[in-house]
N, C-alpha and C positions, 0 to 999 in steps of 0.2 A: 631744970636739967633736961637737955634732948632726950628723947629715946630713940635719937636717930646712932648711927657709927658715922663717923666722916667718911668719907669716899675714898677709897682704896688707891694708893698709887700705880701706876699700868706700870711695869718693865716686859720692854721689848726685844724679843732673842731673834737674833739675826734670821733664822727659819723663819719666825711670824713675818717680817720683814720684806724677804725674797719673796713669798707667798702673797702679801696684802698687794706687794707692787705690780702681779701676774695675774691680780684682777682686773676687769672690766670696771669703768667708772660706776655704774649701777652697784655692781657687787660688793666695792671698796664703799658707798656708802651703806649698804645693809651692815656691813661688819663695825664700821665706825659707830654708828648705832646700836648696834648689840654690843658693844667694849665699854658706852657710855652708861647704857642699862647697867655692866657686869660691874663697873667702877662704883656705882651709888650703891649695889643690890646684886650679888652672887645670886640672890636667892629670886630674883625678880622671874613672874610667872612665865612670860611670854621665851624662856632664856632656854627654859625647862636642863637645866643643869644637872647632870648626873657624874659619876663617878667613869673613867672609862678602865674596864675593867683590864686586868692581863697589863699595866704599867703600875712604873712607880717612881715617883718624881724625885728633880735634880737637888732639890731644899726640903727633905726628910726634917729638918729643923726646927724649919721653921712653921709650914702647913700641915704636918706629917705627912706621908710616903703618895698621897694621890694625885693623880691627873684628871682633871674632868676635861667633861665636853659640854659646849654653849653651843646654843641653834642660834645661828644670824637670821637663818628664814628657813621653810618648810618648805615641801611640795616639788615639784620639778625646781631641779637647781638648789635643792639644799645646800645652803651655806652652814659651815659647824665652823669655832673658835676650842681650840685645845689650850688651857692652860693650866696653872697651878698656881699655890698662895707659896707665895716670897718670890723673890731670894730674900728678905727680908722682912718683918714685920711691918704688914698692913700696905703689903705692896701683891701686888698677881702678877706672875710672868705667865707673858701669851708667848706658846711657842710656837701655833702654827695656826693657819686659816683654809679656808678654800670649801670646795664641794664637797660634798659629806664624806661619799666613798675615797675621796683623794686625799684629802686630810686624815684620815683616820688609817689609812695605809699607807701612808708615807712618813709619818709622823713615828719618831726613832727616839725615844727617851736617852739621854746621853749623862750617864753618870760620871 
């Protein structure tokens, strides 16, 4: 028996989308990369994944009511990844990407 989980299914919400495509080719691969981490391993260390707090997500159902936030990189130019678990079991929708402060301020939970 593994003690592994299979790897998460990605759904992509139109926001993530608009935002993945408004990066620079450098930045579209840091994110591709931290989505490949978030897919094997929510929990994976480098992702440092938390809660973002003052939301609450579109699939209450299925993850319960939260939205985190994933680091694609650190330092000048932080990249952040916002998403949630579902819409369905064992799947994460990414709703948004970009630069820390821009993703996290524009980033609009939509009930």
């Amino acid at each position: 028996m593994s003690k592994t989980a299979p790897p998460f299914e990605l759904y992509f919400e139109n926001e993530y989308i608009n935002a993945f495509d408004g990066l620079s080719p450098s930045d579209q691969k840091r994110v591709e990369r931290a989505i490949q981490l978030l897919a094997q391993n929510p929990r994976y260390p480098s992702l440092h994944v938390h809660k973002y707090k003052g939301t609450t997500g579109k699939y209450p159902n299925v993850g319960g009511d939260s939205i985190f936030i994933a680091y694609a990189s650190q330092g000048k130019g932080a990249l952040r990844i916002i998403f949630e678990f579902g819409p369905a079991p064992g799947q994460i929708a990414l709703h948004t990407c970009g630069p820390h402060d821009k993703a996290e301020r524009n980033f609009k939970p939509k009930k």
